[in-house]
C-alpha atoms as one frame of an Amber mdcrd trajectory, in Angstrom:
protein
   5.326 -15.138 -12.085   4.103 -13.144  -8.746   1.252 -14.695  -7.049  -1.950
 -12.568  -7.280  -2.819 -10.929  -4.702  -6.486 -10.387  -3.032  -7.969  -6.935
  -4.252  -8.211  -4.387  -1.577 -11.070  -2.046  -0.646 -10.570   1.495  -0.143
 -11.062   1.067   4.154  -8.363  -1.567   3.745  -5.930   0.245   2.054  -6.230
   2.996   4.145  -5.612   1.145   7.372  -3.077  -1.096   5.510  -0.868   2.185
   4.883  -1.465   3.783   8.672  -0.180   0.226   9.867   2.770   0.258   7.633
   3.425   3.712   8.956   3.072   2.531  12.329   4.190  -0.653  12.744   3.990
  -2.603  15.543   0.758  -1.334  16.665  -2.182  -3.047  18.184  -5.655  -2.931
  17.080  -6.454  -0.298  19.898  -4.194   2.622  17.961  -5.572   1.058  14.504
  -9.335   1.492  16.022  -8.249   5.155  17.375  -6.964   6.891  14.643 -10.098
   4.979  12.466 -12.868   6.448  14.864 -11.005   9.548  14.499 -10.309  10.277
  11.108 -13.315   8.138   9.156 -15.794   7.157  12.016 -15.401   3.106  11.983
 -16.089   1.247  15.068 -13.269  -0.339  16.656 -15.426  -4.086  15.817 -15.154
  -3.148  11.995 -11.615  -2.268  12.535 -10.694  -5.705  13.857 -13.063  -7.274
  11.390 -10.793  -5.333   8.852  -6.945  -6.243  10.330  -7.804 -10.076  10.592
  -9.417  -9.549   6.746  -5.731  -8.003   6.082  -3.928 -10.925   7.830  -5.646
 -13.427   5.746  -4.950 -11.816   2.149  -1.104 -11.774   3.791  -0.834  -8.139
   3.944  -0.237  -8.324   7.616   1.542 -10.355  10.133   0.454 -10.704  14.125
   2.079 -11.777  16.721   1.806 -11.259  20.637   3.683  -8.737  22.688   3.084
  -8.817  26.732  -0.249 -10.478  25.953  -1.270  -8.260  23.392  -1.667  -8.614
  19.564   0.314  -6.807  17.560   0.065  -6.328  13.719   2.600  -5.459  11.076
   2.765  -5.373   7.381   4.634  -8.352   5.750   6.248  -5.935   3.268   8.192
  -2.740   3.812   6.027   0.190   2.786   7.341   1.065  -0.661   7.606  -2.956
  -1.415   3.856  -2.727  -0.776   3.087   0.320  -2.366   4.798  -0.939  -5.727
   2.824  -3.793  -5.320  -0.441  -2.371  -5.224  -0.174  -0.220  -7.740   1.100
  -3.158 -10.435  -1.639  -4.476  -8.982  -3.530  -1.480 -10.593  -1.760  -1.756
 -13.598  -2.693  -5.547 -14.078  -6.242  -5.026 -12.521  -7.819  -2.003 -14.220
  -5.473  -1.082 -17.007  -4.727  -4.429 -18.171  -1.145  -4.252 -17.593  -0.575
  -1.340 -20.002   1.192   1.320 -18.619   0.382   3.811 -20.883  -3.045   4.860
 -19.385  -0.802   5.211 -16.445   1.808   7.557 -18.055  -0.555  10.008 -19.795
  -2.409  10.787 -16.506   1.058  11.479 -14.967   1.297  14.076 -17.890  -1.481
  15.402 -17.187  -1.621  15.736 -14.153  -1.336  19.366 -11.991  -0.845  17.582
  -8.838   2.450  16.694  -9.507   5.064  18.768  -7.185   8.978  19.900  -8.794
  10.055  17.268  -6.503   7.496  14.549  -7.771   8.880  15.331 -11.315  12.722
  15.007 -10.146  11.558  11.883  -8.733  10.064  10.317 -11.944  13.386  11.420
 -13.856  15.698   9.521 -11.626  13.237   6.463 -12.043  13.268   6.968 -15.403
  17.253   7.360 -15.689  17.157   4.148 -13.678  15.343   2.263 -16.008  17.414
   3.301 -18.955  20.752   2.667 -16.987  18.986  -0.991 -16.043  18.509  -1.616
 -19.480  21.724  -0.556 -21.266  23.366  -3.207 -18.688  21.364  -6.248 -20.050
C-alpha cells in the first residue's frame, strides 16, 4: 500500500507543476513567474516551496550558494499520483465518476482521445498477460 500523501492546495499545485517543468530552479524564477502570472509575493512563494519540501513533493539542495528546488518525482510519476490521489480523495476510489466526465467532456482534443485508446489497449494487453 502507497503512503498517503499530504493534500495539495490549488497555489501549490500550480507551482509544484511550473517546478517540475523547470527543474532546477531557485526560488527567485519560482517567485517571478508567481508575481507574474497570479500576483503572489515572492515571501508567500518561499512560504509555499518549503510547505512543498515538507509534504516530499520537492527536494533542495545548494548550487554555488544558492538553493535550488526540484520535484522528487518525474512529472508524469507526479501527475499520476495526484490524480489517484483524486480518485481516492473525492471519488472514493471509484473510477467511474472519473470515466463518465471523460465522456462527456468537449474539451477533449482527437489526440487526447488517441491517447486514452492506447491507455486503454494497454490495460487490456496488461491484463490478458496475468
Amino acid at each position: 500500500m502507497r503512503e498517503p500523501r499530504k493534500s495539495l492546495g490549488q497555489k501549490e499545485l500550480e507551482l509544484l507543476r511550473f517546478i517540475a517543468d523547470h527543474q532546477p530552479v531557485t526560488v527567485r524564477e519560482v517567485a517571478d513567474h508567481a508575481a507574474r502570472t497570479a500576483g503572489i509575493a515572492r515571501t508567500t512563494v518561499l512560504t509555499m516551496m518549503e510547505r512543498l519540501r515538507r509534504k516530499r513533493f520537492l527536494d533542495r539542495r545548494r548550487i554555488d550558494g544558492v538553493f535550488v528546488y526540484g520535484s522528487r518525482l518525474p512529472k508524469g510519476e507526479l501527475m499520476r499520483g495526484l490524480v489517484q490521489d483524486f480518485v481516492d480523495r473525492v471519488l472514493g476510489g471509484s473510477l467511474g465518476p472519473f470515466v463518465a466526465y471523460l465522456a462527456s467532456a468537449e474539451s477533449l482534443s482527437e489526440a487526447d482521445l488517441v491517447d486514452l485508446g492506447k491507455l486503454v489497449d494497454d490495460l487490456e494487453t496488461q491484463r490478458g498477460e496475468e
